[in-house]
TORSEPA-144287 format. One record per residue (C-alpha): residue in three letters; x, y, z. Coordinates in steps of 0.2 Angstrom, whole numbers, plus 5000, padded with zeros to 4 digits. Layout:
REM TORSEPA-144287
ALAXYZ/...
END
This chain:
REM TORSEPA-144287
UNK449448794742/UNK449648834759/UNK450748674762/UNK451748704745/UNK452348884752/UNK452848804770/UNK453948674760/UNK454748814750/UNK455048934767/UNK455748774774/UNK457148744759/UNK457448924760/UNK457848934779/UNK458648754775/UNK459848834763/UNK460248964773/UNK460748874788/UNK461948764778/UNK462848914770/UNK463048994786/UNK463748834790/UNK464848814776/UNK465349014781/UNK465948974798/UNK466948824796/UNK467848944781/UNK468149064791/UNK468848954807/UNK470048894794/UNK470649044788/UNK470849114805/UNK471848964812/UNK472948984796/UNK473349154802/UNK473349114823/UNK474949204829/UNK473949364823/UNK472549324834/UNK471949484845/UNK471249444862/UNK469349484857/UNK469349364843/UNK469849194854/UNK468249104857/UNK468948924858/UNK469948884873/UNK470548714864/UNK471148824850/UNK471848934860/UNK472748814870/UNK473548734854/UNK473948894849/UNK475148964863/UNK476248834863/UNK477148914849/UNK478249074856/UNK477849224849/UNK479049334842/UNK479249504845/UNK479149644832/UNK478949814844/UNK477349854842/UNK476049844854/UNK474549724849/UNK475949584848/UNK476749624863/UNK474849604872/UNK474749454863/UNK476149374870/UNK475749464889/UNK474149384887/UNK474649194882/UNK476149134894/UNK475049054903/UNK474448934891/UNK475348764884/UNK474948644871/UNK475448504881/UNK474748474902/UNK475048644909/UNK476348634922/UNK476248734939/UNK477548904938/UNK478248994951/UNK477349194956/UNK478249314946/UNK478149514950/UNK477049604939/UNK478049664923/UNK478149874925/UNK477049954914/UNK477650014893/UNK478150174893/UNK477150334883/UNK477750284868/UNK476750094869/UNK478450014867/UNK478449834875/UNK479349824893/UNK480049644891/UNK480449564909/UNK482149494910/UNK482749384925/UNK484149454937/UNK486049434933/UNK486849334944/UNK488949434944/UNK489949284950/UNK491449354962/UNK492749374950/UNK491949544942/UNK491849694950/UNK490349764961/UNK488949854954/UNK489249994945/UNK489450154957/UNK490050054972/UNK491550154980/UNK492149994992/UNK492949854984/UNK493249704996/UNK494649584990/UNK493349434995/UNK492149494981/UNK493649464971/UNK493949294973/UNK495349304989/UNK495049164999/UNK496249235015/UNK496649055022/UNK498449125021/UNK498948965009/UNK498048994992/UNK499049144982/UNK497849284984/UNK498749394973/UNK497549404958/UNK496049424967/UNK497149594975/UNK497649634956/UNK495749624952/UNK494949724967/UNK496349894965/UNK495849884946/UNK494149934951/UNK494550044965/UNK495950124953/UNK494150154942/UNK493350264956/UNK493750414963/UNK493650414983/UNK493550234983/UNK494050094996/UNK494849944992/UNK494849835010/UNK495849705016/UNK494449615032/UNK494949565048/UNK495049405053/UNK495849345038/UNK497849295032/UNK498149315014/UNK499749295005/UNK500149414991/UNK501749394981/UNK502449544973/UNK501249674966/UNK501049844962/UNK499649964963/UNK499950074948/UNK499550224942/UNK499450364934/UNK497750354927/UNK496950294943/UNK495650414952/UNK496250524964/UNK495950484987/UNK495750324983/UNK495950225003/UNK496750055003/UNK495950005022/UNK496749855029/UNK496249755045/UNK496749555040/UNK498349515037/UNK499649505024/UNK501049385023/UNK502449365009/UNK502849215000/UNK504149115008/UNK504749004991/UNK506249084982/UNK505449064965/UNK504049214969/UNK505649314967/UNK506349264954/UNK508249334954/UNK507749474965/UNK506449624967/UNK506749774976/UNK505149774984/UNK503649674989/UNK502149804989/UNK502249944979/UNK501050104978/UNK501850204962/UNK501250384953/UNK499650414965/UNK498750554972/UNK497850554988/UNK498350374994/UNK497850305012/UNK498550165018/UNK497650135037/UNK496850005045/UNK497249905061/UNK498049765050/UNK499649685046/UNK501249685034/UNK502249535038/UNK503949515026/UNK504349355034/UNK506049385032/UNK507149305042/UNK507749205025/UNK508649345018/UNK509349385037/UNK509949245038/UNK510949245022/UNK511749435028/UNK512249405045/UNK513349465052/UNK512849645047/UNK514049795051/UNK513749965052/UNK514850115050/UNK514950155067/UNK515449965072/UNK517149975076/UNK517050125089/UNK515950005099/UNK517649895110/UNK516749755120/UNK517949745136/UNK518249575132/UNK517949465116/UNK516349385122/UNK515349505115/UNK515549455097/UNK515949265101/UNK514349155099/UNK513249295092/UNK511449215089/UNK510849205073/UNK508949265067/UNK507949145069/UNK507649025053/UNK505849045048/UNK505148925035/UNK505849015020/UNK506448895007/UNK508148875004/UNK509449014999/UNK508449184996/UNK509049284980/UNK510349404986/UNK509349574980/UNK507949604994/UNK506349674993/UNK505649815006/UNK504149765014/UNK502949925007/UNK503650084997/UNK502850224988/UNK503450304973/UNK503250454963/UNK501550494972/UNK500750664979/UNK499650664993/UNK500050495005/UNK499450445022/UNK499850275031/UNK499250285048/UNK498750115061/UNK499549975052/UNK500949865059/UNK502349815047/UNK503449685054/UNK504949555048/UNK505249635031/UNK506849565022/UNK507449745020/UNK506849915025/UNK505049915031/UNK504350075024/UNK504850185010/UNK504550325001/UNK505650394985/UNK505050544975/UNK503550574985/UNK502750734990/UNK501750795005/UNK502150635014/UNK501150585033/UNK501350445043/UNK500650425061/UNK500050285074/UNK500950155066/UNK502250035071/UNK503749955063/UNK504449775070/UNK505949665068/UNK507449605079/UNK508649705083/UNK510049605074/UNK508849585058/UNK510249675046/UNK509549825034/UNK507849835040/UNK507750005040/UNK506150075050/UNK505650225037/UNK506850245023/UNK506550445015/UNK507250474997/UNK507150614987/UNK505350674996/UNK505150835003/UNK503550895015/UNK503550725025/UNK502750725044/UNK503150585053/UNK502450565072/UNK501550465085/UNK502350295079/UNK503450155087/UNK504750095077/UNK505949945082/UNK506849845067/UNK509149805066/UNK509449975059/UNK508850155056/UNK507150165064/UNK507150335051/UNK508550355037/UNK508450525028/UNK509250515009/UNK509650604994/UNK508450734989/UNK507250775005/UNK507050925012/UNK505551005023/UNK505450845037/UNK504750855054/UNK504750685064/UNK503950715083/UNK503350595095/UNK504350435089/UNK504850295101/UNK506350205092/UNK507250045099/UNK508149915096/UNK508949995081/UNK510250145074/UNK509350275080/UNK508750415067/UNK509950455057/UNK510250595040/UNK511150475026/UNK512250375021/UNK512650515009/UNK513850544995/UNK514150344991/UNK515150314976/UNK515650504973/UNK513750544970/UNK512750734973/UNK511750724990/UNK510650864995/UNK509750885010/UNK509151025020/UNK507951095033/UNK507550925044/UNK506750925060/UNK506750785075/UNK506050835092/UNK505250745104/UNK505950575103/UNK506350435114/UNK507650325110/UNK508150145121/UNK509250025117/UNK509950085101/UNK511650125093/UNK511750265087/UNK510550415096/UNK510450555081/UNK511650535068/UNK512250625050/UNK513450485039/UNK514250525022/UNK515450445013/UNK517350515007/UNK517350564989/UNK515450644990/UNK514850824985/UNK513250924991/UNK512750985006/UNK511850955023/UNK511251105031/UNK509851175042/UNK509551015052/UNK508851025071/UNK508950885085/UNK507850945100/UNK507050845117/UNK507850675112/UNK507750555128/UNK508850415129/UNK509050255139/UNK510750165135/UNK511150215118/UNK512950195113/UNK513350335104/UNK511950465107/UNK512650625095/UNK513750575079/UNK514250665064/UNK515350535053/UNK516050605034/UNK517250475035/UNK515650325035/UNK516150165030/UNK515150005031/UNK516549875025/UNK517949815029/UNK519049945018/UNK518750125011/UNK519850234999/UNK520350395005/UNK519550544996/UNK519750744997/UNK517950794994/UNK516450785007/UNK514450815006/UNK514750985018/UNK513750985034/UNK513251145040/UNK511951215052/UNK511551085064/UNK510651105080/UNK510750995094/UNK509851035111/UNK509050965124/UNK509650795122/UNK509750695140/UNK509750535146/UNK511250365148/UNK512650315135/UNK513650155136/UNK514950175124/UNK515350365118/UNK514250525120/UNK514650625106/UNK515850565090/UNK516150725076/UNK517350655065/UNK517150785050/UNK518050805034/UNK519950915030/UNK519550985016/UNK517551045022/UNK517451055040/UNK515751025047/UNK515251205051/UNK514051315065/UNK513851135075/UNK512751215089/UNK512451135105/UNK511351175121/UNK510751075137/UNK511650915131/UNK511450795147/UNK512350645145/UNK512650495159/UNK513650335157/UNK513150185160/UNK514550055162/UNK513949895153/UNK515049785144/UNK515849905130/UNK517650015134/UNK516850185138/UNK517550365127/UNK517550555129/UNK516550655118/UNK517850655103/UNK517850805088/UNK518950805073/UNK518650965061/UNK517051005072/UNK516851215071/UNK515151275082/UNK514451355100/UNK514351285116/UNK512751395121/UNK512851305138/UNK513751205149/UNK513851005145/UNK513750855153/UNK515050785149/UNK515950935144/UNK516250935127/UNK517751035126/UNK518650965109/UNK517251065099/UNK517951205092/UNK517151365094/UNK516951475077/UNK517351455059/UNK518751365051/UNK520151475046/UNK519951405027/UNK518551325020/UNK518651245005/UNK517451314993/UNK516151184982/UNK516151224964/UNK514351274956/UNK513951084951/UNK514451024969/UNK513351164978/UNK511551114980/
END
């Protein structure tokens, strides 16, 4: 009895073990059906587990898959392969979303720098500054990101050469006090195709506000192509300069023939003009060899340049130093300017300029104009040049206009100018002509209110030339503390010469300057309402 009952406990626990059996292996099977929804507490096989993670598991935001896969990109079905450390991924936020940890983005240099960098250097943008590759894109790309960010810099680095064909650096909808810093250098192509059939300039900043140019860098025009094609080049006042023999216009040396290819298209560009902008600064740069004027500015407003220098030949032909059109509130000072014609030109349109503390040479001197050209409205007034020192030059201060002209030019003053051999220190030309033949014409742009005092130093051709017009004399000419010496060189020498010159002699002059005549013209011709200004 006792034996029969242990054979039946036996079957029972017998039966037991082997449904429990037949349980487990159901269940394993089941589970490995359904393995990619495996939690972490549930994995009691490492094989299995290691079969398992080979698969990638995808994402579906919530946060028992996300430990899942935290918790298995260490395993691999195949030999396991040694990986690099990786930093810790940050933590989920509060709402147990899934950080996911993405590898860094490499920005290759042709995109800008990260977003909320206010300095954009035209290296990041692909320039490679070897002066030979054409580094004008990589300049497009780096002002359309500075143009993006108010106060931002755009930087030209020393030590490099890069050469830029023509390009603009446009607004209106750039950010305002924007800084263009350049320290390397920049050159101008040298192949007539980058001109195609001719661009009136080279750089261009147009319609900006708060725009600095500065730096210690360079603006080089290479020019002497277009020189080349232009020589000889006359100015108005040519034909009072007499050499006291012909040998001074025999044999004349021509610029000097850079590697420029070829004939040059006949319209030249200036070397670096701003247009139509508000608020511009260009200060330390050095702008040298442009084909035609070196700096301009047309329709700007609240204009300063300082600590800056200008530099051509003497006989490089229309390379004006600073050329001024239609721009009013302009401060010029602390700069040397040496080019082939006026070191500053003051145009149409400007009123409100005070240039101080200029050294000018070789070149025309400073002059107001030419105004009035092809019977056009010029309008300039309240101008201001003190403080200058001229050597070498042409002219000393001059105002030109052409016959046939109406406007005006009034409230100008010329005071402290120092010369050293200029030719014709003190001129007022209405009759300016820079060819060979003008038409005779009754009307004149009216000069009015000009101030000359304190203007010493050595002539070698003529000290003061006033050849003003018939029909509107120039009127209240003042002069004071005009010291004038000649110096004999190798031109015939003239008096002081005055043709419908009404004004004071506040003092006595050296030389006496008798031929002005003192007071108002008996009849001045009035200007009708459209010619007045």
């Amino acid at each position: 009895m006792i034996m029969r009952k242990a054979l039946r406990l036996r079957s029972i626990t017998m039966m037991v073990l082997m449904a429990v059996l037949v349980w487990s292996v159901t269940l394993e099977t089941c589970i490995a059906r359904r393995g990619r929804h495996w939690r972490h507490n549930h994995r009691s096989s490492s094989d299995l587990s290691d079969s398992l993670s080979s698969k990638k598991p995808k994402s579906h935001g919530n946060s028992h898959r996300s430990s899942h896969n935290n918790n298995n990109n260490h395993h691999n079905k195949s030999k396991p392969k040694p990986k690099p450390k990786q930093k810790t991924p940050p933590k989920a936020d509060d709402n147990n979303s899934p950080v996911v940890s993405q590898p860094p983005q490499v920005q290759p240099p042709s995109l800008p720098p990260l977003k909320g960098s206010q300095v954009f250097n035209v290296m990041d943008f692909g320039a490679k500054g070897d002066g030979k590759c054409d580094d004008t894109k990589a300049f497009e790309a780096a002002w359309a990101a500075a143009c993006k960010v108010e106060a931002s810099m755009m930087t030209v680095p020393p030590g490099y050469t890069f050469l830029v064909g023509p390009i603009a650096f446009s607004g209106p909808y750039c950010q305002a006090n924007i800084v263009f810093q350049l320290d390397g250098t920049i050159i101008a192509p040298t192949d007539s195709k980058s001109w195609g059939k001719g661009l009136l300039w080279w750089i261009e900043f147009t319609k900006l506000k708060g725009i600095k140019v500065q730096g210690k860098g360079v603006i080089d025009g290479r020019g002497s192509g277009w020189w080349q094609q232009d020589y000889p080049f006359t100015d108005g006042e040519t034909e009072l300069i007499v050499p006291l023999n012909n040998s001074v216009h025999q044999n004349l040396p021509l610029p000097i023939r850079s590697e420029l290819d070829w004939k040059m298209p006949s319209i030249k560009p200036t070397a670096l003009r701003f247009y139509g902008s508000i608020g511009v600064e260009v200060s330390g740069i050095t702008i040298q060899n442009s084909p035609q004027c070196h700096l301009k500015f047309d329709n700007c407003i609240d204009v300063e340049v300082h600590d800056m220098s200008v530099s051509s030949p003497g006989d490089s032909p229309n390379t004006d130093g600073i050329h001024l059109q239609n721009s009013r509130d302009v401060l010029i000072h602390s700069t040397t300017l040496a080019c082939g014609d006026d070191c500053i030109s003051i145009q149409t349109g400007c009123s409100n300029v005070f240039v101080h503390n200029v050294n000018c040479g070789p070149g025309h001197g400073i002059s107001i104009g030419s105004l009035g050209k092809d019977s056009t409205k010029a309008c300039v007034s309240n101008i201001t040049v003190r403080d200058v020192a001229m050597h070498n030059t042409m002219t000393g201060v001059r105002i030109k206009t052409w016959q046939g002209g109406v406007g005006s030019v009034k409230g100008i003053l010329f005071s402290n100018i120092q010369l050293n051999e200029v030719q014709l220190p003190i001129v007022i030309d209405q009759f300016y002509c820079d060819h060979s033949k003008c038409k005779n014409q009754t009307s004149a742009v009216a000069v009015e209110g000009v101030t000359y005092e304190r203007i010493k130093g050595t002539y070698t051709v003529k000290p003061v030339h006033f050849a003003c017009s018939d029909n509107f004399p120039c009127v209240d000419v003042q002069l004071s503390a005009i010291e004038l010496k000649p110096v004999q060189e190798k031109y015939h020498m003239s008096d002081p010469f005055c043709w419908q010159t009404f004004g004071e002699l506040s003092t006595p002059t050296l030389p006496p300057i008798d031929c002005l005549q003192i007071g108002k013209p008996p009849r001045n011709r009035v200007q009708s309402d459209h010619d007045v200004c």
